[in-house]
Z-matrix of the N, CA and C atoms (Angstrom, degrees):
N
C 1 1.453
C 2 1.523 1 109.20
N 3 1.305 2 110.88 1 140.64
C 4 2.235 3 115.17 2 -173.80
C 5 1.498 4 80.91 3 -73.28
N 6 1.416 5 124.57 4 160.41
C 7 1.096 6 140.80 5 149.16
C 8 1.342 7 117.39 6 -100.83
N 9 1.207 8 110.10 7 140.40
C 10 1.644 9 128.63 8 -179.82
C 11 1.404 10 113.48 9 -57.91
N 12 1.133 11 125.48 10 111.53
C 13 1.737 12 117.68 11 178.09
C 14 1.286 13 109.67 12 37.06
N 15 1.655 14 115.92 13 65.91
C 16 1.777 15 105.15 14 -165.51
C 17 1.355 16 142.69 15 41.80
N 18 1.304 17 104.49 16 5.41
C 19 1.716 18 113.49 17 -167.65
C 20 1.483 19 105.92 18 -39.50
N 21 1.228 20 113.76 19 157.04
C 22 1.528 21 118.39 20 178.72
C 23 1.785 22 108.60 21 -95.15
N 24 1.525 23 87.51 22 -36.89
C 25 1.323 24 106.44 23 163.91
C 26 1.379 25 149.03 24 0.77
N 27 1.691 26 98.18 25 -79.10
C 28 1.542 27 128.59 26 165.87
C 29 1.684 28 99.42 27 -71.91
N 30 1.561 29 136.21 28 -49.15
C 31 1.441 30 120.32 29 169.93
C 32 1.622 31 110.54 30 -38.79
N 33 1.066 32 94.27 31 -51.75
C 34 1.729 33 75.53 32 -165.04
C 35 1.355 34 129.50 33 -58.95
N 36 1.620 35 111.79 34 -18.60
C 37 1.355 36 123.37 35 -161.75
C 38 1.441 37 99.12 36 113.69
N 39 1.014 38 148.04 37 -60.87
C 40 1.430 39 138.84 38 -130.86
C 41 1.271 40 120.79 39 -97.67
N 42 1.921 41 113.58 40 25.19
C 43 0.915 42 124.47 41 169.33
C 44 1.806 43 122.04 42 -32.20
N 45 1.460 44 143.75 43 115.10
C 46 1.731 45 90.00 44 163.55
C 47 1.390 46 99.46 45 -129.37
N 48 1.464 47 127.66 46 19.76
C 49 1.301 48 137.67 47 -168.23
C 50 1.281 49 118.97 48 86.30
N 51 0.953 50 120.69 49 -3.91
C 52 1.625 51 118.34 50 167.53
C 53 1.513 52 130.13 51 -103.33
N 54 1.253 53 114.34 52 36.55
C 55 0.965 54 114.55 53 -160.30
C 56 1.852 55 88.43 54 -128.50
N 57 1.339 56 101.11 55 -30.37
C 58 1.716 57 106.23 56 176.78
C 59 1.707 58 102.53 57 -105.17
N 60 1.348 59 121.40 58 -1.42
C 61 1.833 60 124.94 59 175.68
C 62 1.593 61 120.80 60 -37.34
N 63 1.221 62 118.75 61 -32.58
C 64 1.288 63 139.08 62 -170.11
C 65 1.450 64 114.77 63 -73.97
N 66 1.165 65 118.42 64 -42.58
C 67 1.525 66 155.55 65 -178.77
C 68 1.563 67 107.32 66 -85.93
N 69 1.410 68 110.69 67 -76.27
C 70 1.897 69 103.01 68 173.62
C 71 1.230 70 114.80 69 -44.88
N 72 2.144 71 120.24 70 -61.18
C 73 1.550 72 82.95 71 169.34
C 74 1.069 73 156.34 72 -99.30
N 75 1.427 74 108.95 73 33.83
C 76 1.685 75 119.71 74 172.30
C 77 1.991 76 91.75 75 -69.48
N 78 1.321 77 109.10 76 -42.82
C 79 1.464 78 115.86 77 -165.06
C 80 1.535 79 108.82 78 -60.48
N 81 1.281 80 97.33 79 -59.66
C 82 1.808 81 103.52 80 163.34
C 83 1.542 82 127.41 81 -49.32
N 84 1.258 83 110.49 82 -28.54
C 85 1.789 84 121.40 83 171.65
C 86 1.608 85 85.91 84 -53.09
N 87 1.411 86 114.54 85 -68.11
C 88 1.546 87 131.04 86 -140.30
C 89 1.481 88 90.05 87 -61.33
N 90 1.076 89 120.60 88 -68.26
C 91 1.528 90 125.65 89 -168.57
C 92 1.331 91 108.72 90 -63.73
N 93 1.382 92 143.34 91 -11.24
C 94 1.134 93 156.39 92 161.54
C 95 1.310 94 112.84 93 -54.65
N 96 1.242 95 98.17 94 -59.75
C 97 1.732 96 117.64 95 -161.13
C 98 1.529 97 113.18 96 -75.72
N 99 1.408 98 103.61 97 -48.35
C 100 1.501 99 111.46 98 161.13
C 101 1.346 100 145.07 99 -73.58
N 102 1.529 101 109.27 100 -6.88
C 103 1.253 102 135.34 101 146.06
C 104 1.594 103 125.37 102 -78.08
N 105 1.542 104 123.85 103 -17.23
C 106 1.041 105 123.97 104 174.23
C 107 1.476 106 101.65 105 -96.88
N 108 0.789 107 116.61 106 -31.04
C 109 1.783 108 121.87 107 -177.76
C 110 1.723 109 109.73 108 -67.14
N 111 1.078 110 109.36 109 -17.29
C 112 1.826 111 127.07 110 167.61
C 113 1.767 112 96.03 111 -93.02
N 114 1.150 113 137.70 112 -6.72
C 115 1.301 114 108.97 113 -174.37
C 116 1.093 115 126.50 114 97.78
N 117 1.704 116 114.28 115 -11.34
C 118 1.856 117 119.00 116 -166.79
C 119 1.977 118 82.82 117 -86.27
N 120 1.262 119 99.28 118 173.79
C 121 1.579 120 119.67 119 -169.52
C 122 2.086 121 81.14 120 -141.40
N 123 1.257 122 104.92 121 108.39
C 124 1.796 123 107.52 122 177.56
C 125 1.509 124 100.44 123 -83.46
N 126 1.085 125 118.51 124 151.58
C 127 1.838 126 140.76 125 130.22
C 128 1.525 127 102.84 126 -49.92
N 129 1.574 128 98.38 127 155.32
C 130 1.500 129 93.52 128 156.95
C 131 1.635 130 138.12 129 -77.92
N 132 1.522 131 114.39 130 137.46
C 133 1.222 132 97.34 131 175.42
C 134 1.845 133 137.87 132 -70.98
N 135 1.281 134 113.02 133 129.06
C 136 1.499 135 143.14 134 -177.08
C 137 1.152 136 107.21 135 -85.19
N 138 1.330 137 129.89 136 121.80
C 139 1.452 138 124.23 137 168.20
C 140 1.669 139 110.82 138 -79.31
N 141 1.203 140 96.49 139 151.98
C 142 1.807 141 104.95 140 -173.77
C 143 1.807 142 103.50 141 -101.31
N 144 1.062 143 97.77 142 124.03
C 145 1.324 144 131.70 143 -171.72
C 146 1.720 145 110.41 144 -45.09
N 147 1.533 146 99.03 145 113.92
C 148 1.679 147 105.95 146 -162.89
C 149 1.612 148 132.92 147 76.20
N 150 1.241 149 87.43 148 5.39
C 151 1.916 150 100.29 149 -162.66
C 152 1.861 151 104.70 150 -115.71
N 153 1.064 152 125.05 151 142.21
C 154 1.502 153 108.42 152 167.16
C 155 1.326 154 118.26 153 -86.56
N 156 1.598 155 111.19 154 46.30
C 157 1.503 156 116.66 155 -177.11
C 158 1.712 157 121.11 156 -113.50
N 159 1.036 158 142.65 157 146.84
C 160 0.932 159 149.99 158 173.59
C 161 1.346 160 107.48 159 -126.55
N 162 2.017 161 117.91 160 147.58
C 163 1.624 162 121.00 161 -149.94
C 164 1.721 163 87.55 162 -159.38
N 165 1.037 164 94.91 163 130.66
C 166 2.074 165 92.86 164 174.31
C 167 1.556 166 82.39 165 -140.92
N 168 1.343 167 121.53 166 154.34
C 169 1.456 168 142.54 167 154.09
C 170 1.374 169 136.47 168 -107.19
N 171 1.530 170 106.91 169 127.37
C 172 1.587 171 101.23 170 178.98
C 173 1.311 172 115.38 171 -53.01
N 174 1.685 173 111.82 172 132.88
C 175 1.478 174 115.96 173 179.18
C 176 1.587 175 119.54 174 -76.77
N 177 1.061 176 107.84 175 5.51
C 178 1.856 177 131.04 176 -171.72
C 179 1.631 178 91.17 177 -81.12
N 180 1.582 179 104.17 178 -86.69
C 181 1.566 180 107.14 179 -152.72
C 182 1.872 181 91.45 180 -115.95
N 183 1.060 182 141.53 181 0.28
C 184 1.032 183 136.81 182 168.63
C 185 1.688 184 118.99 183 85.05
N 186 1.248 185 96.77 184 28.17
C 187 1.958 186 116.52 185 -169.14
C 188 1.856 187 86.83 186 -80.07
N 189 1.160 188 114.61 187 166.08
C 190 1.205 189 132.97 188 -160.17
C 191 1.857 190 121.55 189 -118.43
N 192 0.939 191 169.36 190 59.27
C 193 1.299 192 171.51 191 71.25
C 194 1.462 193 104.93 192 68.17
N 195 1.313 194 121.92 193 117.91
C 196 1.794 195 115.28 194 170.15
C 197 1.511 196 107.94 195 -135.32
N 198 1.095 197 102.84 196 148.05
C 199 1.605 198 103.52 197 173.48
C 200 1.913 199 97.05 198 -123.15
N 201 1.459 200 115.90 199 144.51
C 202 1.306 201 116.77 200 174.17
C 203 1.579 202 119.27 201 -130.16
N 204 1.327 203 121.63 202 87.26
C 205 1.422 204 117.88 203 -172.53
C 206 1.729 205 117.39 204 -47.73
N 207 1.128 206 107.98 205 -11.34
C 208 1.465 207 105.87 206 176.32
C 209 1.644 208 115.28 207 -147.12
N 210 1.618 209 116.07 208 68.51
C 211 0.898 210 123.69 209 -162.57
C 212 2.153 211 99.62 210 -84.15
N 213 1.575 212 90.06 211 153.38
C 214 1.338 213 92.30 212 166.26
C 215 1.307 214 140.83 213 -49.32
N 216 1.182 215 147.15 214 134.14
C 217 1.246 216 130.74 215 -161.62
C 218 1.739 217 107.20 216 -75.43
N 219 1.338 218 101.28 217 149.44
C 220 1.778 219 126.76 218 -145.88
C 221 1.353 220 113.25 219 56.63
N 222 1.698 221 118.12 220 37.79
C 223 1.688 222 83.05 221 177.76
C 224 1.513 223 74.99 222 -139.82
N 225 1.742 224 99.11 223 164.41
C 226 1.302 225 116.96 224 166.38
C 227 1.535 226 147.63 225 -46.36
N 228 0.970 227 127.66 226 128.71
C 229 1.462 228 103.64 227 -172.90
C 230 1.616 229 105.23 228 -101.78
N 231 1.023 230 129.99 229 1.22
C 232 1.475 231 140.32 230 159.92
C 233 1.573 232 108.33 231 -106.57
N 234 1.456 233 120.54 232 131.11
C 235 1.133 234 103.76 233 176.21
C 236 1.638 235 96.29 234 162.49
N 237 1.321 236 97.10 235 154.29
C 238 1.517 237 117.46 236 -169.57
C 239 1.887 238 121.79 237 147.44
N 240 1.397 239 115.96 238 175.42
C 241 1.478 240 108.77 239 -176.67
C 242 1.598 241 119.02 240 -61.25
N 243 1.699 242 106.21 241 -26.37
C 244 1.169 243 115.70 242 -165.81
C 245 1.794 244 114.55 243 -77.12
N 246 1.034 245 101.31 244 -40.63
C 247 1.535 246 115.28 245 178.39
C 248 1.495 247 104.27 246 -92.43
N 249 1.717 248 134.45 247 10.83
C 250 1.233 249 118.38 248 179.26
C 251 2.135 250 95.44 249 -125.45
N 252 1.100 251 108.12 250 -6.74
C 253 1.538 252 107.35 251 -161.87
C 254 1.839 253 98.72 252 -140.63
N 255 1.591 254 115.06 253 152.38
C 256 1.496 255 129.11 254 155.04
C 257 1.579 256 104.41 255 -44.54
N 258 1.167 257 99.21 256 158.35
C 259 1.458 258 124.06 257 -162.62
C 260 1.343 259 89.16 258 -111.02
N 261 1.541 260 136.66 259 94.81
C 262 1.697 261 133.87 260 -175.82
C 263 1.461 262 126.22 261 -57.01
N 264 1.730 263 104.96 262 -17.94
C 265 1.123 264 113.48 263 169.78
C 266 1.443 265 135.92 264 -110.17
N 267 1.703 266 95.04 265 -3.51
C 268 1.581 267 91.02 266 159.74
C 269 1.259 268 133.71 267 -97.67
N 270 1.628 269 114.24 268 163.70
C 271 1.345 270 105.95 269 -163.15
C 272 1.385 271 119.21 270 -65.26
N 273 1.484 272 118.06 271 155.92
C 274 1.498 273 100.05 272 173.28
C 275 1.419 274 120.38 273 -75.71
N 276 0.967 275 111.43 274 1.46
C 277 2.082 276 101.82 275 170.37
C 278 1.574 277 94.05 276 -77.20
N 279 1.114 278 145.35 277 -45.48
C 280 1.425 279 144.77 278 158.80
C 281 1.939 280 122.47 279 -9.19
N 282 1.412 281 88.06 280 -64.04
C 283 1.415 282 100.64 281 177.48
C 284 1.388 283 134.27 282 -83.19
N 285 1.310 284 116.51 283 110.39
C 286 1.066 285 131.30 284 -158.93
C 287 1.461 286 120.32 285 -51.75
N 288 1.422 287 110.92 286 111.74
C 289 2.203 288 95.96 287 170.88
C 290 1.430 289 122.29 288 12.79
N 291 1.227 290 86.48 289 101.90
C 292 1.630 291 89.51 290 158.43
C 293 2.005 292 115.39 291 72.77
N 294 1.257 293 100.21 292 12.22
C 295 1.614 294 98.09 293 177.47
C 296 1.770 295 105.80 294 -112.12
N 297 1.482 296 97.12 295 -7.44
C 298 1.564 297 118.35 296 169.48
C 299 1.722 298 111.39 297 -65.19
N 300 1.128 299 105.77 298 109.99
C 301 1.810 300 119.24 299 163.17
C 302 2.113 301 102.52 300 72.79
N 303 1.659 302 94.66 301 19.90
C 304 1.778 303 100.83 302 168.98
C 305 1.563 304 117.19 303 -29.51
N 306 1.009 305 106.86 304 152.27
C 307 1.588 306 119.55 305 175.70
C 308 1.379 307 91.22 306 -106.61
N 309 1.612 308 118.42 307 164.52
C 310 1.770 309 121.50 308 -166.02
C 311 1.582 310 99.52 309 -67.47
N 312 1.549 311 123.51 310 -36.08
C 313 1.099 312 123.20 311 -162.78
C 314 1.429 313 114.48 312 -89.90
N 315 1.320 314 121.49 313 1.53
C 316 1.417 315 140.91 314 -175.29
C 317 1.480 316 86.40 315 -56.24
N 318 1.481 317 127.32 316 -85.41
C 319 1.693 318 171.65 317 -178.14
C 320 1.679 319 82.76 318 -22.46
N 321 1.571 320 121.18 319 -12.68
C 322 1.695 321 108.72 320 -176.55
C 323 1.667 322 113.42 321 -50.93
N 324 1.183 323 114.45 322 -23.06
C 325 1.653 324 95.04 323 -178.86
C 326 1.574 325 111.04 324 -84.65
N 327 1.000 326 108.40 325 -9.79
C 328 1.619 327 129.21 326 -173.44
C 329 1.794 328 94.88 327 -81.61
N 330 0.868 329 112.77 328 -62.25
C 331 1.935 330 119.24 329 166.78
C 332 1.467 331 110.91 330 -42.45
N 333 0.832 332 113.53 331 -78.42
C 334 1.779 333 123.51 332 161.44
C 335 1.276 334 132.89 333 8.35
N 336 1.860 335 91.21 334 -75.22
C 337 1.178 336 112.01 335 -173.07
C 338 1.884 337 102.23 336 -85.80
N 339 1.185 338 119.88 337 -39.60
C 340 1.213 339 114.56 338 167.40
C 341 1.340 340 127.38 339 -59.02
N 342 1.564 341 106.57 340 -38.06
C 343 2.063 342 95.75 341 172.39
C 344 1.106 343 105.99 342 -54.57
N 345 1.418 344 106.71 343 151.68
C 346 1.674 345 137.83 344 175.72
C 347 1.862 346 114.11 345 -56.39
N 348 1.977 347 78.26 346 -43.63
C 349 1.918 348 81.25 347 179.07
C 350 1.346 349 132.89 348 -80.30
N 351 1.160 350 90.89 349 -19.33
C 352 1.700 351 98.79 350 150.22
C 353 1.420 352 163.87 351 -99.69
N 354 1.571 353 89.85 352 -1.42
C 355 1.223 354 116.08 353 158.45
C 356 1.521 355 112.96 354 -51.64
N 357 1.499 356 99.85 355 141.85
C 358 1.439 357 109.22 356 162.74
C 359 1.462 358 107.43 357 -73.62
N 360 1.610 359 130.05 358 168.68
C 361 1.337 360 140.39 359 -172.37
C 362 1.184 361 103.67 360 -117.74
């Protein structure tokens, strides 16, 4: 089994998810929020089996949302089509100011807050 940010935790067995709860859903807010602000409408997120990841999908067009408590170093721990792109099938009264017809670099505060190096600790 990967362990969560090294946790000692999950070695022992006594994983039961609450011990990282505090942390996933600040992560799930994030990926929530920035996926609704594109227009996607999420499922709930499911953690993927053996992984410290959790994945919900917009019920619109079926784009994808992930959160990763122990992502590789330089990579995001929020991240996916849903929280990086418009939702093609929702309406545009849906989508929030200005996340309508984005350029890649628009999504920069969305980068930001997801790099590792800029995260606060």
């Amino acid at each position: 089994m990967i362990k969560c940010k090294e946790c000692a935790v999950g070695l022992l067995g006594a994983c039961s998810l609450d011990y990282c709860r505090a942390e996933r859903e600040a992560l799930i807010e994030q990926a929530r929020h920035a996926a609704e602000a594109r227009g996607h409408t999420l499922t709930p997120f499911a953690k993927v089996d053996d992984h410290p990841i959790w994945q919900a999908r917009c019920g619109l067009c079926g784009q994808m949302a992930a959160i990763n408590l122990s992502p590789p170093t330089g990579e995001p721990d929020v991240y996916g089509e849903a929280v990086a792109s418009v939702c093609p099938e929702a309406d545009a009264s849906e989508i929030a100011a200005g996340a309508e017809g984005e350029a890649p670099d628009a999504a920069a505060w969305y980068d930001e807050l997801a790099s590792p190096e800029t995260r606060a600790t």
